[in-house]
Residue frames as a rotation matrix with the C-alpha (Angstrom) as fourth column:
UNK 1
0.088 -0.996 -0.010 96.99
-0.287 -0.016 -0.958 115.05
0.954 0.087 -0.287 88.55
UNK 2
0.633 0.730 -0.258 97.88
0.407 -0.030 0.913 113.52
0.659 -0.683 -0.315 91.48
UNK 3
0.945 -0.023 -0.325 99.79
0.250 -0.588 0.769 114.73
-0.209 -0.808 -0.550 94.46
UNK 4
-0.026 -0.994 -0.110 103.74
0.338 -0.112 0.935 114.05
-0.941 -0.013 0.338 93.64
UNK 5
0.044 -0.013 0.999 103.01
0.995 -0.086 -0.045 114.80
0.087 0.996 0.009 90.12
UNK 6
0.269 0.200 0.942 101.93
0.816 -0.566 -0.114 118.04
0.511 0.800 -0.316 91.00
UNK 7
0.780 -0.516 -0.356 103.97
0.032 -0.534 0.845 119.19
-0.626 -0.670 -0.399 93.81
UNK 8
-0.112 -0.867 0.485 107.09
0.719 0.267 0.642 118.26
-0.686 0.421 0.593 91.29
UNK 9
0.138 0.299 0.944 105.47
0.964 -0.257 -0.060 119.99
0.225 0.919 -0.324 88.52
UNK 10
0.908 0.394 0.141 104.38
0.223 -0.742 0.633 123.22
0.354 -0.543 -0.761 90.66
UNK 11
0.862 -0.446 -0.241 107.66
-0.019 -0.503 0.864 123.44
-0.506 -0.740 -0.442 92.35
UNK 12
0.008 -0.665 0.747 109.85
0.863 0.383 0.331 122.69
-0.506 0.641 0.577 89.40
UNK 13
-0.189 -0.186 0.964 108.59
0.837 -0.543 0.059 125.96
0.513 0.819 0.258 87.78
UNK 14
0.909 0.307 0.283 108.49
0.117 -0.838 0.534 128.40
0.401 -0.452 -0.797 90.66
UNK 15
-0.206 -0.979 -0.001 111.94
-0.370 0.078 -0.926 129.95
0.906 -0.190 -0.378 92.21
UNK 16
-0.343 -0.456 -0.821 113.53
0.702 0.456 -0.547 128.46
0.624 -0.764 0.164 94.94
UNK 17
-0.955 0.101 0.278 112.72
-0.265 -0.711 -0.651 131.93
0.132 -0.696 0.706 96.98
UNK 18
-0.196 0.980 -0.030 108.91
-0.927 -0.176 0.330 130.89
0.318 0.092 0.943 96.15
UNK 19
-0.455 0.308 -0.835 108.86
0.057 0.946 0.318 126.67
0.889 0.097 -0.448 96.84
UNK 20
-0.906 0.359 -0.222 107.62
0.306 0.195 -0.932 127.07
-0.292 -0.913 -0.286 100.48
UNK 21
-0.535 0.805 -0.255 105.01
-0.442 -0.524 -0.728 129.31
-0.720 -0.277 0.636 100.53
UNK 22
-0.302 0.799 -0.520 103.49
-0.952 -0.277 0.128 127.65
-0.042 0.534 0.844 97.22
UNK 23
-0.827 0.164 -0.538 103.85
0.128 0.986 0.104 124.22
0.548 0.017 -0.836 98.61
UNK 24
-0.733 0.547 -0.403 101.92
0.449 -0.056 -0.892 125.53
-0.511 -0.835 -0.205 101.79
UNK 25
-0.362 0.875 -0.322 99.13
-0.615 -0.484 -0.623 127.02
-0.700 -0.028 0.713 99.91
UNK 26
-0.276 0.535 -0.799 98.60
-0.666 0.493 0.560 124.51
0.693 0.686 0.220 97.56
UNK 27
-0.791 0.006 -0.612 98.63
0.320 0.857 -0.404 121.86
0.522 -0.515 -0.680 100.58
UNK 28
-0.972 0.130 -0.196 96.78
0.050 -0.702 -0.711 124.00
-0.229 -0.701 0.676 102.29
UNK 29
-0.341 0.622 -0.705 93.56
-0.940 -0.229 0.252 124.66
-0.005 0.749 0.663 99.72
UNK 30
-0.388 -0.121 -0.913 93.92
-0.307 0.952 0.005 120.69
0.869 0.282 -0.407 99.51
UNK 31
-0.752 0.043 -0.658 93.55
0.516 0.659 -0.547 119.79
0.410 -0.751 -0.518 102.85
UNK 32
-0.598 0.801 0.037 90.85
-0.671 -0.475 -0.570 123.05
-0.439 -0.365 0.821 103.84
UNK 33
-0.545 0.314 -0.777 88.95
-0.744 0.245 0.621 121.05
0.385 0.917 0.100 100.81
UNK 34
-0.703 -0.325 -0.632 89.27
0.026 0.877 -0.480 117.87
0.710 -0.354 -0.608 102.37
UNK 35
-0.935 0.251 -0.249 88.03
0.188 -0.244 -0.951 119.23
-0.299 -0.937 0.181 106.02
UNK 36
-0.483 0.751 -0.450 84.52
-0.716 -0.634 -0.290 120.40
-0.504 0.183 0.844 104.11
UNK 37
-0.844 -0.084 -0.530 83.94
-0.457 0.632 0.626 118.01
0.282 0.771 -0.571 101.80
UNK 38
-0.659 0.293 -0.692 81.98
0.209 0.956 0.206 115.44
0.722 -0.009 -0.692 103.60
UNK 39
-0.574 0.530 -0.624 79.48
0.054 -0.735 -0.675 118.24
-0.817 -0.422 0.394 105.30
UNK 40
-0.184 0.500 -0.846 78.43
-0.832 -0.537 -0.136 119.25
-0.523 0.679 0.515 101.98
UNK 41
-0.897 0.076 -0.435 78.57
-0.033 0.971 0.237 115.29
0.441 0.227 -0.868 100.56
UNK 42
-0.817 0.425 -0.390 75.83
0.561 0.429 -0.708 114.75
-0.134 -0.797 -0.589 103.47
UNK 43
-0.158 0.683 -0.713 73.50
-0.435 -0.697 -0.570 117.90
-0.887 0.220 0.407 102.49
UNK 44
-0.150 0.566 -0.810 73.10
-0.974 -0.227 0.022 116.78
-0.171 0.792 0.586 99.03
UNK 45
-0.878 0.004 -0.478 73.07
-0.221 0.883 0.413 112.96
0.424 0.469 -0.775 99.47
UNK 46
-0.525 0.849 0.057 69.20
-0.522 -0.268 -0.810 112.95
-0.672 -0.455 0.583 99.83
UNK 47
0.611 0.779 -0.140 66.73
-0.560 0.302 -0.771 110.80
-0.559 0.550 0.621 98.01
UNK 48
0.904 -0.069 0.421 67.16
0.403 0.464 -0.789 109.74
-0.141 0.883 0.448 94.40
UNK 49
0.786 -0.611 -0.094 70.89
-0.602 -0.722 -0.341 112.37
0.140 0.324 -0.935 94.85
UNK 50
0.685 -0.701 0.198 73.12
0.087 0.348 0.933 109.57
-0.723 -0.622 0.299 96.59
UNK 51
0.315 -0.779 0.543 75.64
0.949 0.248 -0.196 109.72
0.018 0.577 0.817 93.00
UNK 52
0.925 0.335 0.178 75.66
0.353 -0.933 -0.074 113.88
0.141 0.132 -0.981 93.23
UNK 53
0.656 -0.702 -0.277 78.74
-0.142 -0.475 0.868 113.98
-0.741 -0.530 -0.412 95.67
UNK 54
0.070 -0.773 0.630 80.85
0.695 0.490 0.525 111.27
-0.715 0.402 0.572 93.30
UNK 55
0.423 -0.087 0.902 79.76
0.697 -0.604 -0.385 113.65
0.579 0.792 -0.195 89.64
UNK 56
0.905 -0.099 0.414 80.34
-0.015 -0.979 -0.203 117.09
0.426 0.177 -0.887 91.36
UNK 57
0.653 -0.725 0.218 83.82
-0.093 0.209 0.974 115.48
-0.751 -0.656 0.069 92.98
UNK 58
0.057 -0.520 0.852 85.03
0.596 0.703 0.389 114.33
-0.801 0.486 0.350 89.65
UNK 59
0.730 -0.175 0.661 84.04
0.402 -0.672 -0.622 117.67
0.553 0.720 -0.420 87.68
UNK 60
0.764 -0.593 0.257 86.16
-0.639 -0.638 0.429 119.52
-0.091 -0.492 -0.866 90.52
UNK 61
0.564 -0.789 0.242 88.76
-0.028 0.275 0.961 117.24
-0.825 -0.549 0.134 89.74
UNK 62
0.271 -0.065 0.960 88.79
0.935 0.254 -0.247 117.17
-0.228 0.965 0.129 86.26
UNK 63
0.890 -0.006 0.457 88.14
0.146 -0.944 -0.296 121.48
0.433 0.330 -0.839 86.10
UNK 64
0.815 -0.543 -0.204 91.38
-0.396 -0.778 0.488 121.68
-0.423 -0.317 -0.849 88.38
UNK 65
0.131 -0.976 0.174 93.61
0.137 0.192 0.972 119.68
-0.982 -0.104 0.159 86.50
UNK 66
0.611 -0.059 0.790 92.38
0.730 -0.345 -0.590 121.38
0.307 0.937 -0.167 83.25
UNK 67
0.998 0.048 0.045 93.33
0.033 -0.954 0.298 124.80
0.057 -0.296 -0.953 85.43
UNK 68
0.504 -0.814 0.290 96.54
-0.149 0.248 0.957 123.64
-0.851 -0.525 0.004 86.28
UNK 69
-0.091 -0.357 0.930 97.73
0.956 0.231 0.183 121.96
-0.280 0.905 0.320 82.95
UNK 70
0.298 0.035 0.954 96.52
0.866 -0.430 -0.255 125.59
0.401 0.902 -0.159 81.31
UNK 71
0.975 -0.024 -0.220 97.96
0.132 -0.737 0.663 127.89
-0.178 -0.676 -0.716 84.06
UNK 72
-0.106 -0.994 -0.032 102.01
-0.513 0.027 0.858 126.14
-0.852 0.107 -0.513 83.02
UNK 73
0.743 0.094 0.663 101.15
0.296 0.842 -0.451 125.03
-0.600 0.532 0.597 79.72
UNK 74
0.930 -0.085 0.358 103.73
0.149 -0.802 -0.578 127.64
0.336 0.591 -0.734 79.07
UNK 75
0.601 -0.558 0.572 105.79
-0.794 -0.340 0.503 127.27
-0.086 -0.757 -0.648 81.58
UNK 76
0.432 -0.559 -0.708 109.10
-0.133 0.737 -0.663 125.16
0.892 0.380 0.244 81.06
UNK 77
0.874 -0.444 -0.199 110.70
0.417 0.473 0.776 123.39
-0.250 -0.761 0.599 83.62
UNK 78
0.683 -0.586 -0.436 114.34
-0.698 -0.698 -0.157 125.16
-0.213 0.411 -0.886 84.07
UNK 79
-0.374 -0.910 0.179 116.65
-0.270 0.292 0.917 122.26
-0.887 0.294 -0.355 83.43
UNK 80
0.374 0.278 0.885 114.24
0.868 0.230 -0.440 121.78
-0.326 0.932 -0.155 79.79
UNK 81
0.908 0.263 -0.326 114.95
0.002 -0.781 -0.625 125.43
-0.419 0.567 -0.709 79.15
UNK 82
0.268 -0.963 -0.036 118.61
-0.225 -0.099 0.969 124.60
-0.937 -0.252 -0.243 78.90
């Protein structure tokens, strides 16, 4: 999912009292991510490993937007619940 999708999504189904604080921790999580990333990229691109970073980037992107999708697959937007 990417970013506007799932700030829209994410803040569409939390209250209004709640949209800050879970924009800032989802940015947040996002951008700590970021800031590491390419430390640990560098440790495991070694030898015969140089594809390692791209596979274990793309399961961690795939496992959170399974997490996500099944965290509100329940969860209606409120102007759908209408």
């Amino acid at each position: 999912m990417d970013v506007p999708t799932r700030q829209s999504y994410v803040l569409a189904v939390v209250e209004p009292s709640e949209r800050t604080v879970v924009s800032g921790v989802t940015t947040l999580v996002r951008v700590a991510a970021w800031a590491v990333a390419p430390g640990f990229a560098g440790l495991i691109m070694t030898g015969d490993t140089m594809f390692l970073p791209l596979v274990i980037g793309a399961t961690m992107k795939i496992g959170y937007d399974l997490a996500l999708w099944r965290a509100f697959r329940g969860i209606k937007p409120p102007e759908e619940q209408r």
